[in-house]
C-alpha positions in Angstrom: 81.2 83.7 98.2 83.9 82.3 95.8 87.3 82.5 96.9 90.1 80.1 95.0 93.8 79.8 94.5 93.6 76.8 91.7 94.6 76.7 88.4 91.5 74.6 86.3 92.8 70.8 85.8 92.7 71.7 81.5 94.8 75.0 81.5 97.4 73.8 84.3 98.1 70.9 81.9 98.7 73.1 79.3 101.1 75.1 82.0 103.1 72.1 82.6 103.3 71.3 78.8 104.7 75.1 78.4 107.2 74.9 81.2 108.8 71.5 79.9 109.1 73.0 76.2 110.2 76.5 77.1 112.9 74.7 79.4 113.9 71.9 76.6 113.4 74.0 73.4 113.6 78.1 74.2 115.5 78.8 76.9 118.9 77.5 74.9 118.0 79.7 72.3 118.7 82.7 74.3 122.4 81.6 74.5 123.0 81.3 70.5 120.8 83.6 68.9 120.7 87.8 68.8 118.2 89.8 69.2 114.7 88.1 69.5 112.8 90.7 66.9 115.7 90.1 64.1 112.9 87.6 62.3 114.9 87.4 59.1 118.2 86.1 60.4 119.1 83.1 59.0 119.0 81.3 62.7 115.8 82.6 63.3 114.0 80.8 60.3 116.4 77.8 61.2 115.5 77.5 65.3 112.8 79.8 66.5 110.4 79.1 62.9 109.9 75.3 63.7 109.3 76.3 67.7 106.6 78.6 66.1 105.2 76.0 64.4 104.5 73.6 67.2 102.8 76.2 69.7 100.3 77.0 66.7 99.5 73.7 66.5 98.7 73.3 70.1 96.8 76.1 69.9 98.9 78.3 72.6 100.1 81.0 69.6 99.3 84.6 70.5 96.7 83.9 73.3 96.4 87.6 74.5 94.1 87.8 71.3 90.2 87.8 71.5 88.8 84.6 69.6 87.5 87.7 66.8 91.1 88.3 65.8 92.1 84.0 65.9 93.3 83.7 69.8 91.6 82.0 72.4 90.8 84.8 74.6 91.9 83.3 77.4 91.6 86.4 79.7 94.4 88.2 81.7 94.3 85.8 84.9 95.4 82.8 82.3 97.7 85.0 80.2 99.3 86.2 83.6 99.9 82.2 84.8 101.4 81.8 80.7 103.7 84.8 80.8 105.3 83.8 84.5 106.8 80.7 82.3 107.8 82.7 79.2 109.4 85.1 81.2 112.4 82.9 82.1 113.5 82.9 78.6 114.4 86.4 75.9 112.6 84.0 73.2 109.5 82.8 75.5 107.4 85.5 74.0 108.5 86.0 70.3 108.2 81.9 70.2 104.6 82.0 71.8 103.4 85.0 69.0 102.9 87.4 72.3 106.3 89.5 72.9 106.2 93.5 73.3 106.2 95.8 71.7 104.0 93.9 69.3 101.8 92.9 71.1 100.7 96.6 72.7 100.6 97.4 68.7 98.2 94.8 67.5 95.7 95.5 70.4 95.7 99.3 69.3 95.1 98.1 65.3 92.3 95.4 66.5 90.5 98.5 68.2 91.4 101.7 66.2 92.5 100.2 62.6 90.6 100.9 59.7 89.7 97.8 57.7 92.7 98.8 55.4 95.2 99.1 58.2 94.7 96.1 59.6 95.0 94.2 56.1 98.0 96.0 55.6 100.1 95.5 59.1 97.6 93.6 61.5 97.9 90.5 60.2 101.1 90.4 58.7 102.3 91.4 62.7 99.8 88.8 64.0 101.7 86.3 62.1 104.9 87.3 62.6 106.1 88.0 59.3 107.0 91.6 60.5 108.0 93.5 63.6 107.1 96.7 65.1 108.1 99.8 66.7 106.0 102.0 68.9 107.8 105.6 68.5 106.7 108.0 71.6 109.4 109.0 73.8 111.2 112.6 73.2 114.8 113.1 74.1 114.2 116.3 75.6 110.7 114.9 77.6 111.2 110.9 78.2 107.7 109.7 78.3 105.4 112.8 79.8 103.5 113.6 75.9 102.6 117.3 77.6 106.2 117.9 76.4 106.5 116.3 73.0 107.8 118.9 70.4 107.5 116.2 67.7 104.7 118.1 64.9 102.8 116.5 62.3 101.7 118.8 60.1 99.3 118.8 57.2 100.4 119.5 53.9 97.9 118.8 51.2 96.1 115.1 51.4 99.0 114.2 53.9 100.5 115.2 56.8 104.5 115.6 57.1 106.2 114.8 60.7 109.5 116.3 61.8 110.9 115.7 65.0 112.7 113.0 67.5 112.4 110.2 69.0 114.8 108.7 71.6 114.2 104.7 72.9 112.3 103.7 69.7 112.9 100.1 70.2 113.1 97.7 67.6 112.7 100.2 65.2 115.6 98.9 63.0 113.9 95.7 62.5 110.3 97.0 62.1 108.4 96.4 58.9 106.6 99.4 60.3 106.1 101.9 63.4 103.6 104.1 65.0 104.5 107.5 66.1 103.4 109.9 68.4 102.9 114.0 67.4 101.6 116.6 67.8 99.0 117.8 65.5 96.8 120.1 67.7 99.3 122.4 69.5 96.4 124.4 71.2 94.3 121.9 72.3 94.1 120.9 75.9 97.2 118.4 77.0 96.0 115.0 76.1 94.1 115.9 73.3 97.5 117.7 71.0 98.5 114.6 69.9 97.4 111.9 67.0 99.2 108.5 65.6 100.5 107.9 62.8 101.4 104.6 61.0 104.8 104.9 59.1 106.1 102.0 57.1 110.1 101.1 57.2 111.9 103.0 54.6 109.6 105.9 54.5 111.6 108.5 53.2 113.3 110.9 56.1 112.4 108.6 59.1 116.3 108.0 59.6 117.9 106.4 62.4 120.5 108.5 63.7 122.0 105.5 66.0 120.9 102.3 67.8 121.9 102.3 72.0 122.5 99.1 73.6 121.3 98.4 77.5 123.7 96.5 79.3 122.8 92.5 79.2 121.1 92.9 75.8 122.6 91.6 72.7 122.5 93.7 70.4 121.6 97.4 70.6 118.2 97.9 69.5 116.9 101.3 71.3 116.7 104.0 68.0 117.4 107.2 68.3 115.2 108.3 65.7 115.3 111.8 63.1 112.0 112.7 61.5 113.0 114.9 58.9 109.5 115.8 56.5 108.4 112.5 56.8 105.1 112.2 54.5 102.5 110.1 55.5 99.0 110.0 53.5 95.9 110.9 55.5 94.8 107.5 55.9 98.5 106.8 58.1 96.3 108.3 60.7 95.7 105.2 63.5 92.5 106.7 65.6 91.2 110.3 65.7 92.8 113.5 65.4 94.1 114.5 68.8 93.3 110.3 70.2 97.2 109.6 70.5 97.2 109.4 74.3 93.7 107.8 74.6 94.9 104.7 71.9 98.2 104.8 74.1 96.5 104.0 76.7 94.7 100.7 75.3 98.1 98.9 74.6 99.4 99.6 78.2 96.9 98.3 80.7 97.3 94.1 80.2 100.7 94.6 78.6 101.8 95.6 82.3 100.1 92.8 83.6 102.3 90.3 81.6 105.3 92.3 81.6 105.2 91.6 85.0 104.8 88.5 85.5 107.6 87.5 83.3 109.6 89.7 85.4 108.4 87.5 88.6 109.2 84.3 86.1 113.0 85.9 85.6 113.2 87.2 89.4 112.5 83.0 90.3 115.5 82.0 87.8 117.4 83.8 90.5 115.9 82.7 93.7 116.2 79.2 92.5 119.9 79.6 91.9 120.3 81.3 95.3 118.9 78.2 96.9 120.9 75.8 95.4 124.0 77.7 96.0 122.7 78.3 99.4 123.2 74.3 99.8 125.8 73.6 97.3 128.9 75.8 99.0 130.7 75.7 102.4 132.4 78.5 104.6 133.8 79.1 107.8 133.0 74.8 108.5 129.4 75.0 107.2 126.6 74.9 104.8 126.1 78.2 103.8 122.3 77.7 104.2 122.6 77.1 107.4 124.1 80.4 108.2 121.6 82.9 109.5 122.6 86.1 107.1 121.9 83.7 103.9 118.6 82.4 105.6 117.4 86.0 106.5 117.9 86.1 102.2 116.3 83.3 101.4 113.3 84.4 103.8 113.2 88.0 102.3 113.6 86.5 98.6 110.4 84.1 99.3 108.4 86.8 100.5 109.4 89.1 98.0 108.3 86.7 95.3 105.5 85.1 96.6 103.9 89.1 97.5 104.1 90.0 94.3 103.1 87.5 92.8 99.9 86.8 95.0 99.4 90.9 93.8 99.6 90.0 90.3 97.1 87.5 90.0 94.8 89.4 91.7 95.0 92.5 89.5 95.0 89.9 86.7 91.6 88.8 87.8 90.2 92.0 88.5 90.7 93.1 84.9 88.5 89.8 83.8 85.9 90.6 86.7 85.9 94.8 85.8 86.5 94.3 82.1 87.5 97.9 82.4 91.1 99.0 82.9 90.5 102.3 84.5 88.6 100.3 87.4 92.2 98.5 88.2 94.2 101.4 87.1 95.2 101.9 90.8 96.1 97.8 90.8 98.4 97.8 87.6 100.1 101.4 88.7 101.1 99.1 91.9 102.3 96.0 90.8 104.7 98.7 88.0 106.5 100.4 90.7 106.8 96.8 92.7 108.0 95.1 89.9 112.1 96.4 89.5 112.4 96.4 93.0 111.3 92.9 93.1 113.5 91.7 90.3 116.8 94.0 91.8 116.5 93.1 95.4 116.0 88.8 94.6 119.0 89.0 91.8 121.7 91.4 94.6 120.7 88.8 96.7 121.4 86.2 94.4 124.6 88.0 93.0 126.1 88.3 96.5 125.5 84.8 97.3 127.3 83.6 94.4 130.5 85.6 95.0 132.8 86.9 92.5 131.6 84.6 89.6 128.1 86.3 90.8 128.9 89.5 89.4 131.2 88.4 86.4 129.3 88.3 82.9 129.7 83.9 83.5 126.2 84.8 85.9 122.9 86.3 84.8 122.6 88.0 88.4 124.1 91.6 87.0 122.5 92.0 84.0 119.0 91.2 85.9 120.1 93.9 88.3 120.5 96.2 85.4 117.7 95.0 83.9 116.0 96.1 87.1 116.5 100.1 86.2 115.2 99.5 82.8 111.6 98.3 84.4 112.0 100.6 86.9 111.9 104.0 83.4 109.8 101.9 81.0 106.2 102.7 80.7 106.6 105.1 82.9 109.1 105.7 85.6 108.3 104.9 89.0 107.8 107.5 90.8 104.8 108.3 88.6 102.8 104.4 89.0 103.8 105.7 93.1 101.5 109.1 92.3 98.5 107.1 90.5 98.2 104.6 93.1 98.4 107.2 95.9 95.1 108.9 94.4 93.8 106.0 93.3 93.9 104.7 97.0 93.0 108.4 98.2 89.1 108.1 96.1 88.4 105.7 98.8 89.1 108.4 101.9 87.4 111.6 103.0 88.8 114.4 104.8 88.1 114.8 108.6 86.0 118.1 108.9 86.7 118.9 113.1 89.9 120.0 114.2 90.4 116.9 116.6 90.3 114.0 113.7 87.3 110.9 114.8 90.1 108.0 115.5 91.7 110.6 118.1 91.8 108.6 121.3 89.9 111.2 123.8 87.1 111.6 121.4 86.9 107.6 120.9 86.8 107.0 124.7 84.1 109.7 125.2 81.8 108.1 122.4 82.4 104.3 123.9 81.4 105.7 127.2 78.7 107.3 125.9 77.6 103.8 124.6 78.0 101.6 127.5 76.9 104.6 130.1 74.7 101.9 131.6 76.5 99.0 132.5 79.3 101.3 133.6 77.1 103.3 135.9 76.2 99.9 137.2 79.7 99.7 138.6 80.1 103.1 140.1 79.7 102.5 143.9 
């Protein structure tokens, strides 16, 4: 029986190189620079370009990738202990060659691109000469696809798409995105829909307008038109009526690290809440020594430490089950945990620091906000709690007498029944 809570002596060394550099060199980036997909700005080829260059060369550059497409297939248990570092800083990932939603799109090329396809925008995204947008969700339907109106229809040698999209991020600095519609109409629910790959500047994909979330800096989210967008017959990304199945591939480890930069960003806070906790004075003491701020710190620790503990286990069981529907139960779990985590150890934070807590001087309410934004993307909440409940249900049966077998008259009768001797040794 193997049972271990080490990081190997190599890889942790390569941890403690990533901490010091993302600290040093990324993290400041996050307070001059816009958004972190705007590649062509000016700053971008000035700061983050050089930054680039020095992960590359120590080998640490897009290392969710299998050794087939140039990475060093470290395996989600590694990537997990990377991205809880990147995640303290907007730039960690886009630096590091690994940020969403880019990422998601280059695992779905790697497995359903045709040769050409992956000339075309695989490597180009791999390197990160362009950006992408992934282009599912439906104003009218947020993310369920049984609802998606968006048609692709074909005309010819082609296929022309009309439609919208609503929360098409990035899409107004992507060199290219992939869209979700529906080709099939009367097929059964998952099987209606195909992908398309749609360069920038395609005529009639036109961005009605961008919407900004609270703490970002620049609004990014498009709201998207598709008004007889033509596409040839080799846009197609998969098989006709494979959209949801090829969705499904990009989502699985992406959650995994999406999380655990959430837990990085969730520790920014705690940390600060500690040093507050002994930095300021009230009422003729320490604030850490007052109980209500201890019962914070406590809860904050736990929170963190949970989750985190979760994590890395559902990080390893992807390794051990090399199969994402075997942990699909797992990575449904650590979804739903993940905004409460990150909104109850940033209030906590927040409240601690007072007024300047919840002024725009702090982090603490953007993380908070932040917080709702995990808790919709990828799928709100509520569903991750339905997919683990079932998940967890495969492992039960239903009782089959009216009395169920843990009821306490039952359970007394059949211990009797199995120490009838020695007790009837007793009875005078």
């Amino acid at each position: 029986m193997a049972w271990d809570f080490e990081t190997d002596a190599d890889f942790q060394r390569e941890l403690d190189w990533v901490d010091d550099f993302v600290t040093r060199e990324v993290e400041p980036l996050d307070l001059v620079l816009g958004s972190e997909w705007d590649i062509h700005a000016p700053l971008f080829g000035k700061l983050v370009r050089p930054l680039q260059a020095v992960v590359r060369e120590r080998k640490l550059w897009a290392c969710h990738l299998g050794p087939e497409l140039g990475g060093p297939g470290y395996g989600q248990l590694k990537l997990a202990l990377l991205n809880e570092i990147l995640g303290r800083s907007r730039f960690g990932p886009i630096v590091f060659g690994c940020q969403a939603p880019d990422s998601g799109n280059a695992e779905i090329l790697a497995h359903y691109g045709t040769p050409e396809q992956k000339q075309r925008y695989l490597q180009p995204l791999l390197r990160n000469e362009m950006v992408s947008c992934f282009s599912m969700t439906e104003p009218q339907g947020g993310a369920d696809p049984q609802v998606f109106t968006t048609r692709a229809v074909q005309d010819g040698d082609g296929w022309v798409i009309n439609g919208e999209k609503w929360f098409s991020s990035n899409a107004v600095f992507a060199g290219f995105v992939i869209v979700m519609a529906v080709t099939d109409p009367d097929a059964a629910p998952y099987q209606r829909m195909s992908m398309f790959i749609v360069p920038a500047g395609t005529p009639g994909l036109r961005i009605v307008r961008n919407v900004q979330v609270p703490g970002e800096p620049e609004a990014t989210h498009a709201y998207i038109h598709w008004d007889g967008v033509r596409v040839p017959a080799d846009a197609m990304l998969g098989g006709r009526g494979q959209a949801f199945a090829v969705a499904q591939t990009r989502l699985g480890g992406g959650r995994v690290h999406h999380a655990m930069r959430t837990l990085g960003k969730a520790r920014m806070a705690f940390n600060m809440l500690c040093e507050r906790a002994l930095s300021r004075f009230t009422q003729g003491e320490q604030l850490a020594r007052k109980q209500m701020v201890q019962e914070k710190i406590a809860d904050s620790w736990l929170d963190l430490e949970q989750f985190r503990l979760l994590l890395l286990r559902t990080a390893w069981r992807i390794d051990q089950c090399q199969d994402y529907r075997q942990v699909r139960g797992d990575i449904a779990a650590i979804k739903a945990l993940m905004p409460r985590v990150l909104h109850d150890v940033a209030q906590r934070a927040l409240l601690l620091h007072g007024s300047i807590g919840i002024s725009d001087e702090m982090p603490f309410a953007d993380m908070v906000l932040h917080s709702y934004h995990l808790a919709l993307a990828d799928g709100p909440t509520e569903v991750h709690k339905v997919t683990l409940a079932r998940e967890v249900l495969k492992g039960y049966a239903a009782g089959e007498a009216v009395f169920p077998d843990y009821h306490l008259p039952a359970r007394q009768a059949k211990a009797r029944a199995k120490f009838a001797a020695a007790l009837a040794e007793l009875e005078p």
